[in-house]
C-alpha positions in Angstrom: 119.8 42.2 -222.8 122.2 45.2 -222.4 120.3 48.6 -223.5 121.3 51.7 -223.8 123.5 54.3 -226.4 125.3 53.4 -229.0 128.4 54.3 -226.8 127.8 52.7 -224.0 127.0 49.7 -225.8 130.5 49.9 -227.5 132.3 50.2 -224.4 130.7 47.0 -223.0 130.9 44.9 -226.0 134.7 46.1 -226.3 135.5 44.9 -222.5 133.7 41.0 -223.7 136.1 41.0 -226.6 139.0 41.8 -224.6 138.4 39.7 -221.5 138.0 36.6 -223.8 141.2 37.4 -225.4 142.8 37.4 -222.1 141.4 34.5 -221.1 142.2 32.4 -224.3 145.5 33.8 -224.9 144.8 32.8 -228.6 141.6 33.3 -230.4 139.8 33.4 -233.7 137.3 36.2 -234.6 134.7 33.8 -235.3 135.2 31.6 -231.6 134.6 35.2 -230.2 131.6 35.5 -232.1 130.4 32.0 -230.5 131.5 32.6 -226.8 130.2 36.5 -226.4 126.8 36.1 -228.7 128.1 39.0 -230.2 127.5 38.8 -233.8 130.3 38.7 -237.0 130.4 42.4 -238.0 130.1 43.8 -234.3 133.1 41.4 -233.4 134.9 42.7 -236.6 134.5 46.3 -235.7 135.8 46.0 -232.5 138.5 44.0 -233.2 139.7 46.3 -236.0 139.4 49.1 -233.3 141.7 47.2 -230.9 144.2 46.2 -233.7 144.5 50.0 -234.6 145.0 51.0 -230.5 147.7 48.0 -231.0 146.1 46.5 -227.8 146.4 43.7 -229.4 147.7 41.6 -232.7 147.0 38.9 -235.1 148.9 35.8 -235.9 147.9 32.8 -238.2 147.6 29.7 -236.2 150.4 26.6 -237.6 148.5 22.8 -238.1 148.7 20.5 -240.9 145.5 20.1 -242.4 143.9 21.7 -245.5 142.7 25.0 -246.1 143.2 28.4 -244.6 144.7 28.6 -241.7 142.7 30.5 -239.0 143.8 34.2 -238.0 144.3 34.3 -234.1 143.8 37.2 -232.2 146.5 38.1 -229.2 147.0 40.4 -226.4 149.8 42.6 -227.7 152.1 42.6 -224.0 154.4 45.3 -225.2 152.5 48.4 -225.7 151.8 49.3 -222.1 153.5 49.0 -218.7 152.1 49.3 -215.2 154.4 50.1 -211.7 153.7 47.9 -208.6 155.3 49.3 -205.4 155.4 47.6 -201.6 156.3 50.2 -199.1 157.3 47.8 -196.3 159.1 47.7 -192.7 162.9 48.2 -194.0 162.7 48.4 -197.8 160.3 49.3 -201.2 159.9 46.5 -203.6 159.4 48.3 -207.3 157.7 45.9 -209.7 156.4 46.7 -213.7 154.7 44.0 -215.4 153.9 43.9 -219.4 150.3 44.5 -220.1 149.8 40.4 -219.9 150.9 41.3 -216.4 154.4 39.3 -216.9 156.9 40.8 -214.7 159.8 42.5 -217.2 161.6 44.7 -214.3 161.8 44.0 -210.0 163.9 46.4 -207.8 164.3 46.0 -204.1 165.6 49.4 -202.6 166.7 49.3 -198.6 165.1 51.6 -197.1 167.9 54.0 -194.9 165.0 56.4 -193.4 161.2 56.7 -192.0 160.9 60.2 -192.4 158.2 60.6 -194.2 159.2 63.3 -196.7 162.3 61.4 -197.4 160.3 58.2 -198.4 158.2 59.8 -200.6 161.0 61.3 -202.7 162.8 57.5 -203.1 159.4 56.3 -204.5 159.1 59.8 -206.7 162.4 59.6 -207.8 162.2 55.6 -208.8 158.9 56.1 -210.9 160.5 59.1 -212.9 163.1 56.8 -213.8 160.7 54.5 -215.1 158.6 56.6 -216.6 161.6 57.6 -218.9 162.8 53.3 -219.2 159.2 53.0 -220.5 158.5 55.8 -222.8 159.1 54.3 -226.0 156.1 51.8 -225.8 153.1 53.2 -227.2 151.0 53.9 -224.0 154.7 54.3 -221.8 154.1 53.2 -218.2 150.7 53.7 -217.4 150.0 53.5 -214.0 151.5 53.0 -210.7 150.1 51.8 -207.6 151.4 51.6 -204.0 151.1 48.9 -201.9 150.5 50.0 -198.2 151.0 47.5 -194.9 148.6 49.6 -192.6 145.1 51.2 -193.5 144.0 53.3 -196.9 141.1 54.7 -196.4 138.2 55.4 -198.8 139.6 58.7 -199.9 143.1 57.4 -201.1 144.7 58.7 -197.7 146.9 56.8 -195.5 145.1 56.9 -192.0 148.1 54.6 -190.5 151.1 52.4 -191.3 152.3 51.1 -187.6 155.3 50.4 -188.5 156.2 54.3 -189.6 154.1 56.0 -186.9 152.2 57.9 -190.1 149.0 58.7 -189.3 146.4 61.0 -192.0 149.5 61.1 -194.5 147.9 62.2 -198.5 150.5 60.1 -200.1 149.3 60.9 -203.5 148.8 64.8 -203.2 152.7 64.9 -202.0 153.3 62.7 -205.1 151.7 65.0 -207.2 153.5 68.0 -206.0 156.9 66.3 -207.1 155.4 65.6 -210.7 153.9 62.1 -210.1 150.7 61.6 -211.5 148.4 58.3 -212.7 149.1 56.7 -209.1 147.0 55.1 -206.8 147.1 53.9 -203.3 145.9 50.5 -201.7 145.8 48.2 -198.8 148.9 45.6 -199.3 146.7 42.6 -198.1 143.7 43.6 -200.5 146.1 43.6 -203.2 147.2 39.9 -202.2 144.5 38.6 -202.0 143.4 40.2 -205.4 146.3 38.8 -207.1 146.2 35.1 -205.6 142.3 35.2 -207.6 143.3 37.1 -211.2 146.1 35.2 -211.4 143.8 32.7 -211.1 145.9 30.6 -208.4 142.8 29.4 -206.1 139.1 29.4 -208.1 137.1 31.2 -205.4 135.2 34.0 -205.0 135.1 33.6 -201.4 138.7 33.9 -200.8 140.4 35.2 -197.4 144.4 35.7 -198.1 146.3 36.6 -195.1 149.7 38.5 -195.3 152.4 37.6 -192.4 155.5 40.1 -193.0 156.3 42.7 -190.7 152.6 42.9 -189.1 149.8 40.9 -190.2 146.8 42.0 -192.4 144.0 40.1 -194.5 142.5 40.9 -197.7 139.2 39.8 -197.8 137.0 38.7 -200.6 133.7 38.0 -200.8 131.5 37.1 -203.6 134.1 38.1 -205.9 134.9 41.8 -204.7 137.3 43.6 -201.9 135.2 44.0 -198.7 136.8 46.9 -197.7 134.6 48.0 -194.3 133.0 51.6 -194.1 136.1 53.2 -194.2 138.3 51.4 -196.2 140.1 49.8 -192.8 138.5 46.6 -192.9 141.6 43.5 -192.6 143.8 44.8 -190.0 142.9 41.8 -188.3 146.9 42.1 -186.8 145.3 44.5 -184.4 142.7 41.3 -182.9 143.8 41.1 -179.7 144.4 37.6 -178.6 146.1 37.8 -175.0 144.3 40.6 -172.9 146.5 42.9 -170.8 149.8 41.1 -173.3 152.8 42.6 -175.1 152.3 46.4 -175.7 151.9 47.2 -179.8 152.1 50.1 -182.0 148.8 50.7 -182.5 148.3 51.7 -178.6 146.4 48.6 -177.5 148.2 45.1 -175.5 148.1 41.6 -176.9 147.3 42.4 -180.6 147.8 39.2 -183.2 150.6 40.8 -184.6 152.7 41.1 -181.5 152.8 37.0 -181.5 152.3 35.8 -184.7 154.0 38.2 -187.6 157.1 37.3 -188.8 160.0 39.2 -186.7 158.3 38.1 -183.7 159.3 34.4 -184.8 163.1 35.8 -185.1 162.8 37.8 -182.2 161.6 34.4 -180.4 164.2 32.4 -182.1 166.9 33.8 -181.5 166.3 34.6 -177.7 166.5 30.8 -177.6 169.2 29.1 -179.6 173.2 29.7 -180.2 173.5 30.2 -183.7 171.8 33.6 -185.2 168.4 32.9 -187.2 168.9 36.3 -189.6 166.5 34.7 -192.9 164.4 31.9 -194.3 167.2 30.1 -195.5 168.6 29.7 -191.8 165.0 28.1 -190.9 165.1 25.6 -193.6 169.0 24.8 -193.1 168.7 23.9 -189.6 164.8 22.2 -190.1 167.4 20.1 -192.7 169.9 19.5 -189.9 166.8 18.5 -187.9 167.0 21.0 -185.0 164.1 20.0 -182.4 164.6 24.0 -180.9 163.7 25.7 -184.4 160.7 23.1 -184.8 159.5 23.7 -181.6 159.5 27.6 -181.7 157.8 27.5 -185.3 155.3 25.2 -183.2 154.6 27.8 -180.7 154.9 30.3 -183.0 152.1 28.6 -185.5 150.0 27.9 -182.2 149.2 31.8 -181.6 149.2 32.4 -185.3 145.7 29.9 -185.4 144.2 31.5 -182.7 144.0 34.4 -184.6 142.9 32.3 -187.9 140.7 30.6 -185.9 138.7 34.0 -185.0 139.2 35.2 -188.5 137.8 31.8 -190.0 134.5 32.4 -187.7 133.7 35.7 -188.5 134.4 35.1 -192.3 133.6 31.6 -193.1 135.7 31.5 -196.1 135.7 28.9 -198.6 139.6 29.2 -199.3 142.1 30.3 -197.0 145.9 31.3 -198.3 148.3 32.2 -196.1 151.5 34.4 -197.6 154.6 33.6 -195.3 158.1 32.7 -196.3 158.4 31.0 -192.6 155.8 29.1 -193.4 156.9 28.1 -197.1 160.1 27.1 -195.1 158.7 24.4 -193.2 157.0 21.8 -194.8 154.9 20.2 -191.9 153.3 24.1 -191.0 149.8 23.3 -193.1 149.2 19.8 -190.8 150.5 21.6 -187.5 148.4 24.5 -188.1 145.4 22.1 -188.4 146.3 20.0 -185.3 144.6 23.4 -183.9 141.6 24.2 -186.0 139.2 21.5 -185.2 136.4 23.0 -183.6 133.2 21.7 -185.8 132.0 25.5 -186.2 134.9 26.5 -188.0 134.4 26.0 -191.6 136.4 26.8 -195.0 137.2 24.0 -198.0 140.9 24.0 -198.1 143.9 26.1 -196.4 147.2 27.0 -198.2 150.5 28.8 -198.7 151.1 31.7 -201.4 152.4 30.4 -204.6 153.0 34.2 -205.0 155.1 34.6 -202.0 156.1 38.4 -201.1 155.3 39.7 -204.4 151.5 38.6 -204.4 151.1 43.1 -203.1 152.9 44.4 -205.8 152.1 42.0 -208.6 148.4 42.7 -207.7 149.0 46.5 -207.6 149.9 45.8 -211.7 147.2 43.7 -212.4 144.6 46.4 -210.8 146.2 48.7 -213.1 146.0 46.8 -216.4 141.9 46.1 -215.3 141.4 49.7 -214.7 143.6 50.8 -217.9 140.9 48.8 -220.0 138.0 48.5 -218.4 137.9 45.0 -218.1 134.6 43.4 -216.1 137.1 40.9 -214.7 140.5 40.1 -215.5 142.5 36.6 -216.1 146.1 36.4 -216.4 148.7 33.7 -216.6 150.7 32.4 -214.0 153.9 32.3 -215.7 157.2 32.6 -214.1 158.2 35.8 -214.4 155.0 36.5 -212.6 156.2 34.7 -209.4 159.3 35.4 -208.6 160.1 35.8 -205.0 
């Protein structure tokens, strides 16, 4: 039994009404009643409370039989909006989802610089736009969160992103000096791996989700919440090294994961071998179509070092699902059955390996869904997978 002041007890009880609405879509004051053991008139309260916040809406449910029909409670999408944003190697993916976490706006913007002051002002300059598209909805857009392929530490600092050389970087100070406000800043892994369970894609709370784009990093989740290590670094697992003494990296050690088994190094592989250019996914799966035995053996070799990492990773974790985010992989449909040609060792345990089914919007997608959790307070959050929510 929850004690405590009247308050407290408001908030909570407010956060059960709300996360069953989410989770039903469509619901009647009195099923609420039954599911939280709240009682009639505290349910009525709070749900007059919400309808005035225009959180959320009524509707009368259509059947055929006689009698009233039943008033249904819904989420009300419209009233507030929430800014997903993937810095990655060559480009910033902007994302805003409704507050039923439906994606309503998606923006991919090249990136032409790595200077870091120059970056910043592209993403300043994109969320003031926003904030000014939004600002007619009753709670406008209310938060933004960056997606971030290196480490975040517990402080809300970037420590380092590989790929830009920025090392102790306060992302969200600079933002704040050009105006930005009600932004956040998180691991892009974490944030996968996050989105692949509230969008409810894989029913686990022992979920390991592991991002191949321009480097490689793992969000990791265990009973239900982010492990995020000591410091917040916890899932650079691109920076295992797998071949002592092998190629140089980034990061200033040989032989890391990343430098073998992230996407560009597949390309960069590729195309040292055959005639005709790989530039994109769509070349893979047109010559795997034209059945060219070079492409299927590179993405062999390639998959071969990418399971010696995911072998370690599997070991140290012992996750019950694995999901793998990888447009290569998505590309080629025998990659799931050669991947497992090489993890047979008897220690090595998990229920099932797959692919994404939210491909390379799973960071920024997630960064929304965070935000609409946070925004309300929820305990834990469901949302739909619909297809706006997928697009890749």
């Amino acid at each position: 039994m929850i004690t405590g002041d009247g308050a407290y007890i408001k908030k909570i009880n407010r956060s059960y009404i709300l996360t069953e609405i989410f989770e039903h879509h469509k619901i009647s004051r009195a099923d609420l009643s039954k599911i939280t053991g709240l009682n009639k008139a505290t349910v009525s309260v709070q749900v007059n409370d919400l309808l005035d916040e225009t959180l959320i809406y009524e509707t009368q449910e259509e059947h055929n039989t006689v009698g009233r029909r039943p008033i249904l409670l819904s989420i009300n999408e419209k009233v507030a909006y929430f800014l997903g944003i993937d810095l990655d190697r060559e480009y910033i993916l902007f994302n805003i989802t409704d507050l039923k976490g439906n994606t309503v706006n998606y923006e991919k913007v090249d990136l032409q610089t790595d200077v870091y002051e120059e970056v910043v002002k592209v993403i300043a300059e994109h969320i003031k736009k926003y904030q000014l598209e939004y600002a007619d909805a009753r709670y406008g857009l209310v938060h933004s969160m960056i997606a971030i392929h290196g480490t975040v530490s517990t402080d809300h600092t970037i420590h380092f992103i590989p790929r830009y050389q920025w090392r102790d970087k306060d992302l969200l100070g600079d933002l704040k000096k050009l105006g930005i406000d009600n932004i956040s800043v998180e691991n892009n892994a974490n944030l996968s791996a996050y989105a692949e369970k509230i969008f409810n894609y894989y029913k686990s709370d022992n979920l390991l989700n592991i991002n191949l784009s321009s480097g490689i990093g793992a969000g990791i989740m265990i009973n239900g919440e982010l492990h995020k290590g000591f410091h917040g670094h916890a899932g650079e697992m691109g920076h295992m090294i797998i071949y002592p003494k092998g190629k140089p990296c980034r990061c200033g050690n040989e032989g890391c994961w990343e430098r073998y088994a992230s996407e560009p190094i597949f390309f960069e592989n590729a195309n040292k071998r055959l005639d005709a250019k790989i530039e994109n996914h769509s070349d893979i799966k047109r010559l795997l179509n034209k059945g060219n035995q070079e492409v299927m053996e590179e993405l062999n070799n390639w998959i071969a070092d990418l399971t010696i990492g995911l072998n370690n990773v599997i070991n140290l974790y012992n996750p019950e699902m694995i999901v793998l985010n990888s447009p290569i992989l998505k590309s080629y449909p025998q990659a799931l059955e050669e991947m497992k040609k090489h993890l047979l060792s008897s220690v090595s345990q998990y229920r099932d390996i797959v692919i994404s089914g939210l491909g390379a919007k799973a960071g920024v997608v997630g960064a929304c869904a965070m935000g609409i959790q946070d925004f309300l307070e929820l305990p834990r959050l469901t949302l739909s997978k619909t297809n706006n929510s997928i697009i890749i």
